[in-house]
Every structure is written in C-alpha cells, then in structure tokens.
C-alpha positions as CSV (number, residue, x, y, z in Angstrom):
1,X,-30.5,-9.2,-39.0
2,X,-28.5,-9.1,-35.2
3,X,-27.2,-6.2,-34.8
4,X,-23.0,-6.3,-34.0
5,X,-22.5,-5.9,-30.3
6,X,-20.8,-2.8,-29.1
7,X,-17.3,-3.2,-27.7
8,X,-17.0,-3.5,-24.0
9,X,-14.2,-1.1,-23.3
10,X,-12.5,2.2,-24.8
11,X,-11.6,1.4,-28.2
12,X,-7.4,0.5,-28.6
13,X,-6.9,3.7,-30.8
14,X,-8.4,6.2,-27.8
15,X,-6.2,3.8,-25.2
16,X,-2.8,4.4,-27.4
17,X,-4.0,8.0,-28.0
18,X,-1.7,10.8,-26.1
19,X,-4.1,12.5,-24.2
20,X,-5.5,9.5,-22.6
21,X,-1.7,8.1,-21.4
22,X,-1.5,11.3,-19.7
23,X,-5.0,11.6,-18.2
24,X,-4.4,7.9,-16.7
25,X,-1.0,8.5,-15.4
26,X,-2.1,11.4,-13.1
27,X,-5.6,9.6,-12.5
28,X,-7.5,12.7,-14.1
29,X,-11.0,11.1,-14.1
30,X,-12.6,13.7,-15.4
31,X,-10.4,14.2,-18.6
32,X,-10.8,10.3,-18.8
33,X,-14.5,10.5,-18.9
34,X,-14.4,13.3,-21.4
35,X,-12.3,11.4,-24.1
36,X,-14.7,8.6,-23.4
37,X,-17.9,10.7,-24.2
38,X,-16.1,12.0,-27.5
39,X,-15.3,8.2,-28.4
40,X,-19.1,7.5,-28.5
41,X,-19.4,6.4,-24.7
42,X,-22.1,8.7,-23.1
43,X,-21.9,9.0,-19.1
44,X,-25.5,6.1,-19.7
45,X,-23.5,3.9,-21.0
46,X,-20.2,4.7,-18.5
47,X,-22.1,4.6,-15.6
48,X,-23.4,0.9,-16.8
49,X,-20.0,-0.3,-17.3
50,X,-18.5,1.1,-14.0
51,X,-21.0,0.9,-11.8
52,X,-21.4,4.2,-10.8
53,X,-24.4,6.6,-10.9
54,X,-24.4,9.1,-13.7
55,X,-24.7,12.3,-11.9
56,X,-21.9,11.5,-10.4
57,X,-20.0,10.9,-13.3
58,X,-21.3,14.4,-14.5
59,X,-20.2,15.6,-11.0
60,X,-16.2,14.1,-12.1
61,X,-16.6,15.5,-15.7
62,X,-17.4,18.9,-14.4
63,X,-16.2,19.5,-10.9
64,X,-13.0,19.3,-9.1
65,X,-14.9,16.1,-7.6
66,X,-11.5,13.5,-7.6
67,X,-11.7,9.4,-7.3
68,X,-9.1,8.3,-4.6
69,X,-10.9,5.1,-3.4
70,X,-9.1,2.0,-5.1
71,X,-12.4,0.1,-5.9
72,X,-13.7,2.7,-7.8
73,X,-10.4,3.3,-9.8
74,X,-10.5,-0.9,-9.7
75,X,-13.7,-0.5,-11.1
76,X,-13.5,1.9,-14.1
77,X,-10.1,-0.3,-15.0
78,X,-12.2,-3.2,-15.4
79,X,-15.5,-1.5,-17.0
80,X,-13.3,0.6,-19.8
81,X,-10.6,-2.1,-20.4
82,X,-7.9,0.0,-19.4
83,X,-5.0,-1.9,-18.7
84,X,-3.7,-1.9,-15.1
85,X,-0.4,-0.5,-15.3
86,X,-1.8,3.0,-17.4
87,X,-3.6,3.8,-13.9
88,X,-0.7,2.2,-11.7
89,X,-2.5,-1.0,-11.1
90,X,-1.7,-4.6,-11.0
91,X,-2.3,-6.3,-14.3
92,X,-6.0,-7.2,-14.6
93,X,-7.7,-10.6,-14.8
94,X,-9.3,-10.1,-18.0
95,X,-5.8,-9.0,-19.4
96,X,-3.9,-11.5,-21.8
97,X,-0.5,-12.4,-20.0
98,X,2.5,-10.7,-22.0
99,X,3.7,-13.0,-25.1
100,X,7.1,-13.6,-25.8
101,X,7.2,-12.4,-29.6
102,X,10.2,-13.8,-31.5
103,X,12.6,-11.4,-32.9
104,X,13.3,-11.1,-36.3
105,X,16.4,-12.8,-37.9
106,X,18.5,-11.8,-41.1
107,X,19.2,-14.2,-43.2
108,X,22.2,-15.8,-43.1
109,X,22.5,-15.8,-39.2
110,X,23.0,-19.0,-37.6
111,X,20.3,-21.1,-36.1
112,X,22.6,-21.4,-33.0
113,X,22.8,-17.7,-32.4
114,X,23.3,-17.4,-28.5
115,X,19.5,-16.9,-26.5
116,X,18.4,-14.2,-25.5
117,X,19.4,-14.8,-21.5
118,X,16.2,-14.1,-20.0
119,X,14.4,-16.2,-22.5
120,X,16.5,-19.1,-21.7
121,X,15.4,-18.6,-17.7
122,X,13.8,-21.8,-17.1
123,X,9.8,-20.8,-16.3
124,X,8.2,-21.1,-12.5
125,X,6.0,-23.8,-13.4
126,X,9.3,-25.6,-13.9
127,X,10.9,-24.1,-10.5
128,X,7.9,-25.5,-8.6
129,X,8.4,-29.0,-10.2
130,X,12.1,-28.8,-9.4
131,X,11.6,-28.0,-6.0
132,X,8.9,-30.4,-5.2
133,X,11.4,-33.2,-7.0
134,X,14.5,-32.4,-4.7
135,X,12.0,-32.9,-1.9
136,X,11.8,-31.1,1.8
137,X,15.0,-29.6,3.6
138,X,13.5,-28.6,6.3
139,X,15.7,-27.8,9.1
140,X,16.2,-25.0,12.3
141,X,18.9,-23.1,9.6
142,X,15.9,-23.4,7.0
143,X,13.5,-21.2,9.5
144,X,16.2,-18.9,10.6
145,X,16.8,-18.2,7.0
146,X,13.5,-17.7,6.1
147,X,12.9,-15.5,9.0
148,X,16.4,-13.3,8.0
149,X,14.7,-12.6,4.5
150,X,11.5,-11.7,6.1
151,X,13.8,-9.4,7.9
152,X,15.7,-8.1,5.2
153,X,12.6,-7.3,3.1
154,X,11.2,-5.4,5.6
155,X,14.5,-3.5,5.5
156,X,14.3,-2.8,1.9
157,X,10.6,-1.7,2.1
158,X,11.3,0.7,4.4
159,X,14.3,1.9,2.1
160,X,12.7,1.8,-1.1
161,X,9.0,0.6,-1.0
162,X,7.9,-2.5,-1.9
163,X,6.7,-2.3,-5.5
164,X,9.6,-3.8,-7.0
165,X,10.4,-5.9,-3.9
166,X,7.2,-7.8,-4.1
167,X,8.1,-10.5,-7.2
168,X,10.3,-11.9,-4.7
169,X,7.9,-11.8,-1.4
170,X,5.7,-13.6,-3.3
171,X,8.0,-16.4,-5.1
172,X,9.3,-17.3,-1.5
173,X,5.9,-17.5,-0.3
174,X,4.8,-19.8,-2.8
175,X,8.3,-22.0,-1.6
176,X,7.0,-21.9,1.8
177,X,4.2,-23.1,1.0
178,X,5.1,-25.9,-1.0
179,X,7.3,-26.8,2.3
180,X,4.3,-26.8,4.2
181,X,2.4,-29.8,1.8
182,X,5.8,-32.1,2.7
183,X,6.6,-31.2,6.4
184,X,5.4,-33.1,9.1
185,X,3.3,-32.2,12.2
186,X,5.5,-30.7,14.4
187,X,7.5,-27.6,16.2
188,X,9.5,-27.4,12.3
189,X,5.3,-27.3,10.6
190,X,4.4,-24.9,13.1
191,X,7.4,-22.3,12.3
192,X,6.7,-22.9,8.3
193,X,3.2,-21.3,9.0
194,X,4.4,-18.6,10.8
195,X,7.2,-17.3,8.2
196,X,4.0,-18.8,4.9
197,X,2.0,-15.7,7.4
198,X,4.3,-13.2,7.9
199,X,5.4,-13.7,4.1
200,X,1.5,-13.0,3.0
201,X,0.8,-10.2,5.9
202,X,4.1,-8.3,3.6
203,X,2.7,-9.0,0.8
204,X,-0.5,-7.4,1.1
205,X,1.4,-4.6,2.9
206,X,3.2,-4.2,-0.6
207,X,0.4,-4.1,-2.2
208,X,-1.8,-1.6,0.5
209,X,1.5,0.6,0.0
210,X,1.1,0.7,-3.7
211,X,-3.1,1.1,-2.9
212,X,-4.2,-1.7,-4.5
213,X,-6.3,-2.8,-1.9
214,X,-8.8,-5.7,-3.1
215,X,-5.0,-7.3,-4.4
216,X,-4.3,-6.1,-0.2
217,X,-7.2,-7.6,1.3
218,X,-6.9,-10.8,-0.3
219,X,-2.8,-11.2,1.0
220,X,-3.8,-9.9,4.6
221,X,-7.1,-12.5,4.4
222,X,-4.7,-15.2,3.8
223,X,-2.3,-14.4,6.3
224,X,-5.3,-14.6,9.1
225,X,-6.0,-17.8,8.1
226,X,-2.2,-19.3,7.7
227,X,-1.9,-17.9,11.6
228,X,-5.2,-19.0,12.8
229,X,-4.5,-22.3,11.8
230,X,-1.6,-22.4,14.3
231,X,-3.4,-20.1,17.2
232,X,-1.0,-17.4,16.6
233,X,-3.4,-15.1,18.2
234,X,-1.2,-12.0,18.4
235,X,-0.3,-12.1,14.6
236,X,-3.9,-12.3,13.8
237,X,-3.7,-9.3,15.9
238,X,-1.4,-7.7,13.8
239,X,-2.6,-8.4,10.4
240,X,-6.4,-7.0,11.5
241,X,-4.6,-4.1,12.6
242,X,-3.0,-3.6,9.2
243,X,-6.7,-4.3,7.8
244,X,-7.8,-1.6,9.6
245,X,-5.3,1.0,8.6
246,X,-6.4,0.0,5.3
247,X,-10.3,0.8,5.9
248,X,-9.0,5.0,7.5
249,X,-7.7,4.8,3.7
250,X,-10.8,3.5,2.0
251,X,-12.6,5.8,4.1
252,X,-14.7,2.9,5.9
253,X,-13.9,4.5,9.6
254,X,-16.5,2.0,11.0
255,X,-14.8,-0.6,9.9
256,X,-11.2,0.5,11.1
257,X,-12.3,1.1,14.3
258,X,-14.4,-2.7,14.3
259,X,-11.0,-4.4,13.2
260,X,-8.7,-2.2,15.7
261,X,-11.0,-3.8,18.8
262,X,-10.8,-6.9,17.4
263,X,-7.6,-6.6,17.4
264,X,-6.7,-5.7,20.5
265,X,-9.8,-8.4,21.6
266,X,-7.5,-10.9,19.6
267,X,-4.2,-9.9,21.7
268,X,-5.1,-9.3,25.1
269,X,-5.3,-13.0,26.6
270,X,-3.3,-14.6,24.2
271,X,0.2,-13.3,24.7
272,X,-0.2,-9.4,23.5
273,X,3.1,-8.3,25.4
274,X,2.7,-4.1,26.3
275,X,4.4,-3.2,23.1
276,X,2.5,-4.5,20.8
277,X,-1.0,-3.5,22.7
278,X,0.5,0.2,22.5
279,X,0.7,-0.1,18.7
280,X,-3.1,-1.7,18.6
281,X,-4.5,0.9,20.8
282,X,-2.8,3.5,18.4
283,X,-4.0,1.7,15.5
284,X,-7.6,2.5,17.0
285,X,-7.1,5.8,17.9
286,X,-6.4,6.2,13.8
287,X,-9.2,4.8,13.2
288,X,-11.4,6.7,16.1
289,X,-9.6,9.9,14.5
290,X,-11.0,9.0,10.9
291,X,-14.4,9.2,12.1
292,X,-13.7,12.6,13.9
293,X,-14.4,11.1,17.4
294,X,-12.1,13.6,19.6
295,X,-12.9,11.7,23.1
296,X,-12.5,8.3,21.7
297,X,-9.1,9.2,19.9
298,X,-7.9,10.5,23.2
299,X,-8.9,7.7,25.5
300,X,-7.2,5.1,22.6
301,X,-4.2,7.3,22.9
302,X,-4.1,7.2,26.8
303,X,-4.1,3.3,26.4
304,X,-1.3,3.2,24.2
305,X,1.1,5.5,26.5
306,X,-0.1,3.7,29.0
307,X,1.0,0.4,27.4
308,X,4.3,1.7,26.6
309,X,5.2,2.8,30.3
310,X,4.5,-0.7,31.2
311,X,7.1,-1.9,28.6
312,X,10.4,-4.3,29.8
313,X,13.5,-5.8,29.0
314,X,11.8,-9.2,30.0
315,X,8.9,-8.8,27.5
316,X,9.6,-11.6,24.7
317,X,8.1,-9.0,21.7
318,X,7.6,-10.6,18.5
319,X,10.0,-9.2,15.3
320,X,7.3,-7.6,13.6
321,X,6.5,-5.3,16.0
322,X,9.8,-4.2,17.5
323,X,9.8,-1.0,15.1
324,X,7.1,0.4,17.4
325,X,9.6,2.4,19.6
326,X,9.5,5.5,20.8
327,X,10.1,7.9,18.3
328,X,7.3,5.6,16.4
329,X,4.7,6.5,19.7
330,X,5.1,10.0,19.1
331,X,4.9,10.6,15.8
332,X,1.7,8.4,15.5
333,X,0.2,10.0,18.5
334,X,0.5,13.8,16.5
335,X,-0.8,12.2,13.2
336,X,-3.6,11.1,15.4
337,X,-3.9,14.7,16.9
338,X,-3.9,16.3,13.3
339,X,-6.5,13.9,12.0
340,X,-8.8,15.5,14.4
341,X,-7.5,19.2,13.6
342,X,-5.3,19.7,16.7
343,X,-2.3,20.9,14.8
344,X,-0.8,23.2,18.1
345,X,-1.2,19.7,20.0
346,X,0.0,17.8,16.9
347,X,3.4,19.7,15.3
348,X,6.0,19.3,18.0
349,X,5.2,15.8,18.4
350,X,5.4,14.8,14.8
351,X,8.8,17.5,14.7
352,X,10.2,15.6,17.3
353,X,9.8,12.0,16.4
354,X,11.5,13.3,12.7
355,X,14.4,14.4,14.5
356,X,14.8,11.1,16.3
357,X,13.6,8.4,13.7
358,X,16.0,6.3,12.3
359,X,17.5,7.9,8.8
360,X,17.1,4.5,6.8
361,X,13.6,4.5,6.8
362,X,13.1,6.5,3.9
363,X,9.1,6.1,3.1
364,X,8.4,6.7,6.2
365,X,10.0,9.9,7.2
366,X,8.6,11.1,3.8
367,X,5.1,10.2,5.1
368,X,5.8,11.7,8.5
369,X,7.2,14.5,6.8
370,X,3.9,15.9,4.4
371,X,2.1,15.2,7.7
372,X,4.3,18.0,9.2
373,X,3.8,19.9,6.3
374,X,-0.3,19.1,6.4
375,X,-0.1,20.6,9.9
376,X,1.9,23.6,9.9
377,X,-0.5,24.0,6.7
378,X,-3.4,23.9,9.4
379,X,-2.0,26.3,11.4
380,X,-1.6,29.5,8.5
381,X,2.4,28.7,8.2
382,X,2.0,28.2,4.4
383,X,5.7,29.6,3.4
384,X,7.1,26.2,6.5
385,X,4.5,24.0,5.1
386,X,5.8,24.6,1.3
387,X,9.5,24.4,2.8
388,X,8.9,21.6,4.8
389,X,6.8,20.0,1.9
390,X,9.9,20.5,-0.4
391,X,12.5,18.3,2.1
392,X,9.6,15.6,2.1
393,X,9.9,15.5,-1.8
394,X,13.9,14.9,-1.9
395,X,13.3,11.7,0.3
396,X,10.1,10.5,-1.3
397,X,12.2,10.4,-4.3
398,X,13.6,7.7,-3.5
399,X,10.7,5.8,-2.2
400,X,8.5,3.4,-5.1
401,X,5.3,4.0,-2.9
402,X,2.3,5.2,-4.2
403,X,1.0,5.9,-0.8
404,X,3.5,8.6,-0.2
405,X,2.5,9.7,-3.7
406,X,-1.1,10.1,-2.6
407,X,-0.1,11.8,0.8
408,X,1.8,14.3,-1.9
409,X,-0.9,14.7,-3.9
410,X,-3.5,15.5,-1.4
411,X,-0.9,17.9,0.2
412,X,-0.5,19.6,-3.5
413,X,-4.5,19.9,-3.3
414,X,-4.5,21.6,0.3
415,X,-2.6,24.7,-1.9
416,X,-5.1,25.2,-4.5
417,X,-6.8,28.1,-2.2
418,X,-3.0,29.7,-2.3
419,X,-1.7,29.1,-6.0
420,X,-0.3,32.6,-6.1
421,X,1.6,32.9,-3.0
422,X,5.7,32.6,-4.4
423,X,5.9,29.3,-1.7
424,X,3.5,27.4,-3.2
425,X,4.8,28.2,-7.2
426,X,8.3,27.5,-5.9
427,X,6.7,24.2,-4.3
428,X,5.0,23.6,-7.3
429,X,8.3,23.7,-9.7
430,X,10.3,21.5,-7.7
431,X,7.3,19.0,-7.4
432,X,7.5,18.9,-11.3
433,X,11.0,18.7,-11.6
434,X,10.9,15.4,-9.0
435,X,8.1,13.9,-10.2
436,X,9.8,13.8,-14.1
C-alpha cells in the first residue's frame, strides 16, 4: 500500500502559529528553522526543499550566521510555502490569488442592498478591453503627460518609497504598452518606447528598493530591451547601471563592476553627455569599492570628478539623470570612501552633501544618513553614531523602503560589540518605539 506523500511546505497550523509571524517578520532564520525541526522537518529534509547545504543550515540554527541575500530568503519562501508577504515579499507564484468571499446577509435584507464599492470596481481585464476598444490617442500632449507622471512618481519615491507607489507604475505601463501594439512607426512610436522603458527601469527600481530582486531583474531586463529596440544607448546605460547597484547588494562585486563598464562602454559614443558618465563612473567605483579594490575605486572616482568639471549649460542631459548634482557627487564619493574603510576621508563629505541635499528626498537622506552614522561608527565616535543614527530613524519613518530598513538593520548589528554603552540602549529604545 503507497505510502501518503509528505506535505511540501510548513504545515498551515505552524504558519498561523505566533511565534512563527514574529520570527518571519524580523527575518529570524534561525528561529524559523527551529520551529521547522520541532514540526517534523529535520535540517535533511530543509536543506532539500531550499536548496541549501545542511551545515549551513546548522550554522543559521546555531550561530549569529544571518540570510540577507534575497534569493536565498526567495528561496526558503518557495521551499517552506511561506507566503510572501510574512517575509516582506511579493506574493508568490505558487500562491492562490486572494478570493473575494461573500459576506454574510441577515435575513430579511434586501437583495438590492448597495455593493460593496470596491467590489463593484469593474476588474483590469475589463480596463484593458476598454481601452483597446476606444482605440489609440496618441498625441505630443499624450507623451508629455506620460513623461509628467514618470516625473511625479519619481517624486513620490523619493518622498515615500515606492512600495505602495508601484500598483500604479505598473498599470500605466501595461497602458503604454497597449499604445505601443496600435501606434504606428514613427517619432510618436519611438517616444511610447522610451516612457514603456523608463516606466519598467522604475518599476524594478521599486521593487530593488523593497529587495526583491529576481521581481527587480526581471523589470530592469525588460527595460533594456524596450530601449534597445529604439537604440536608446544611454538608457541602456542607465538601467545596467541600476543592475549593477543591485549586484554590490547581492554581494556579486564581479558582476557590478562587469555591468558598470558596460555601462559606461554603452554611453560613451552614443550621446553619454558629462553628467551622466560622472554618475556611471561613480556607479563603478561602488562597485570597485564592494570588492575592496582601493586603487580602482579611486581612479573610478577621479573619472567621475573629472566628468563633472566638464559639465555645461549646453549639455542636453536626459530627465533621469538630472538628480545627479552636486550634493549627489559628494555624498556618493564618501559612501565610496567608507566602503573601503576610509572613514577620516569619507565623514565630511557625506556631512556635507546632508547639509546641502534637497529636504524632500526623504529615503534618501535616511540612507545617507546611517552611512554617516556607519562612519563615525568606524572611527570610535559610538555616543555621534547612536545620535546621528537616531535623526536617520525620524526620517526613515516616513519612508516604505525596505532598503533603508536593511541599512538600519545592519547599522543595529554594528552595536552588538557595545550593547551596554547608555548610546546604544537609548538607540535601541527609540528604534523600538519607531519601528512599532
């Protein structure tokens, strides 16, 4: 007699249980594993369904040993069958879409009760048939739109990350597209390619912010190709360069430094103005950095001030890369300096560019702010880290970006060696109290 199959993933029950809801909100791998083992799943039988070796799921289980590459956390989402949005994940291919479930009615209440108004929102297969049926309206006030929302969403990213901005990146992506399959060859054809690849390059940014980085690759993939397909050579350009940052935050440092030349390769001959070579040689000295390669990050950090001296009035820049100013060339240039360790070289420059970035850009002057904090950390001023640390937390609280989230995380880890000091339990407390 066959003998019942056991069940792919973690049993519903363990899923539901408190302990694991907790252990998957703050990614706690270890504790993860551990409810796993009591639930009858030995680390054999883990490591089969996650791909992943079993001493080093013992090494997880045991050790302080984290998981902060997506694929992996990607991984054991798909080989336990836990739901995407328990580990802060998109919802997974093998998950059933969510079903509408009627609500229950008394007796005696009317059949013509008003709808509920969102169930009575006509569906998207139904937008995309209306659409298609009104037919195209393409016109130059059709692209400038279309470019102003590009515009404006970059805005709002900036603001307030892009997590709940991206429903909307994407649905106006999908229009542009549909525009594409009934416009004509043309100047009008051309532009819809440009806004269908500057739509998918911020869609994949959304999604890189929020580290889910195969959902990333795929949106920054597509984007080559929509730009490709009309020679837009610097916007190819631009999206490698945002496939490399990726790769200094999957830890693949050969790789970042392989798309940041092929970037720049991509740009120089084909209308790469000084501005936005500056940003792709500091995009390679990142990656240079990543890989600890002290002569290379200074030499890709020589090309990019020497780019920016060179820029003019008369240079016709591209939109996208226009935030690339100044205050941007500093502040990137003592990240780059603190990757490799040079916090003397790298704090007034990152100080600096804080006091001169623009105030609206929320996410990012949280980012540039734990980097302060990372580096006056490096230098043995833990009681100005912790305060500076502190200030980063007000603004990231306004920020949906699990990037900044990760910056604070790794930040809170620097402090474990100083868990006494009174800076680091007052740090501690207010992280608590903002992260509620």
């Amino acid at each position: 007699m066959p003998q019942p199959s056991q069940p792919v993933g973690l049993p519903a029950q363990l899923l539901s249980s408190p302990a694991m809801v907790a252990a998957c909100r703050e990614r706690d791998f270890g504790k993860i594993f551990k409810l796993a083992n009591r639930a009858g799943f030995n680390n054999a039988r883990i490591s089969r369904l996650v791909d992943m070796t079993q001493s080093r799921i013992g090494e997880i289980i045991v050790g302080p040993r984290g998981i902060r590459d997506m694929n992996v956390i990607e991984r054991i989402a798909d080989g336990l069958r836990i739901p995407g949005h328990m580990l802060g994940l998109a919802r997974r291919d093998w998950e059933p879409p969510p079903v509408a479930t009627p609500s229950y009615r008394p007796a005696g209440v009317a059949l013509s009760a008003p709808a509920d108004p969102v169930c009575a929102l006509p569906g998207a297969d139904l937008d995309s048939i209306l659409a298609v049926a009104a037919g195209p309206r393409l016109s130059p006030s059709t692209v400038r739109a279309l470019h102003s929302s590009i515009e404006d969403y970059w805005r709002r990213d900036d603001e307030h990350g892009g997590e709940t901005l991206r429903p909307a990146v994407v649905g106006q992506l999908r229009y542009v597209v549909e525009l594409l399959k009934e416009a004509g060859e043309g100047e009008y054809r051309r532009n819809l390619y440009g806004v269908a690849a500057e739509l998918a390059r911020l869609t994949g940014w959304t999604y890189f912010d929020a580290r889910q980085y195969s959902q990333a690759r795929t949106y920054f993939a597509e984007a080559l190709q929509l730009a490709k397909a009309v020679d837009d050579r610097p916007f190819m350009a631009n999206v490698l360069s945002c496939m490399s940052l990726q790769a200094t935050y999957e830890d693949r440092p050969a790789d970042a430094v392989a798309l940041s030349t092929a970037a720049q390769d991509c740009a120089r001959w084909h209308g790469g103005t000084p501005r936005v070579m500056s940003m792709l040689s500091m995009r390679e000295a990142f990656a240079h950095a990543s890989m600890s390669d002290r002569s290379a990050t200074h030499a890709a950090i020589k090309d990019a001030h020497s780019h920016f001296e060179r820029i003019s009035d008369a240079d016709d820049d591209p939109s996208w890369v226009t935030y690339f100013d100044e205050p941007k060339l500093i502040v990137d240039t003592g990240i780059a300096h603190g990757r490799l360790g040079e916090a003397d070289a790298a704090e007034p420059l990152v100080a600096e560019a804080l006091r001169r970035g623009h105030s609206g850009n929320h996410r990012g002057r949280a980012f540039h702010s734990f980097w302060l904090a990372n580096i006056q950390l490096q230098r043995g001023n833990l009681d100005q880290a912790c305060h500076t640390a502190g200030g980063a937390l007000e603004i990231a609280s306004a920020v949906d970006s699990e990037r900044v989230t990760g910056h604070l995380r790794e930040f809170h880890e620097l402090l474990v060696p100083h868990r006494k000091a009174p800076a680091v339990r007052a740090f501690e407390t207010q992280m608590r109290a903002a992260l509620r």
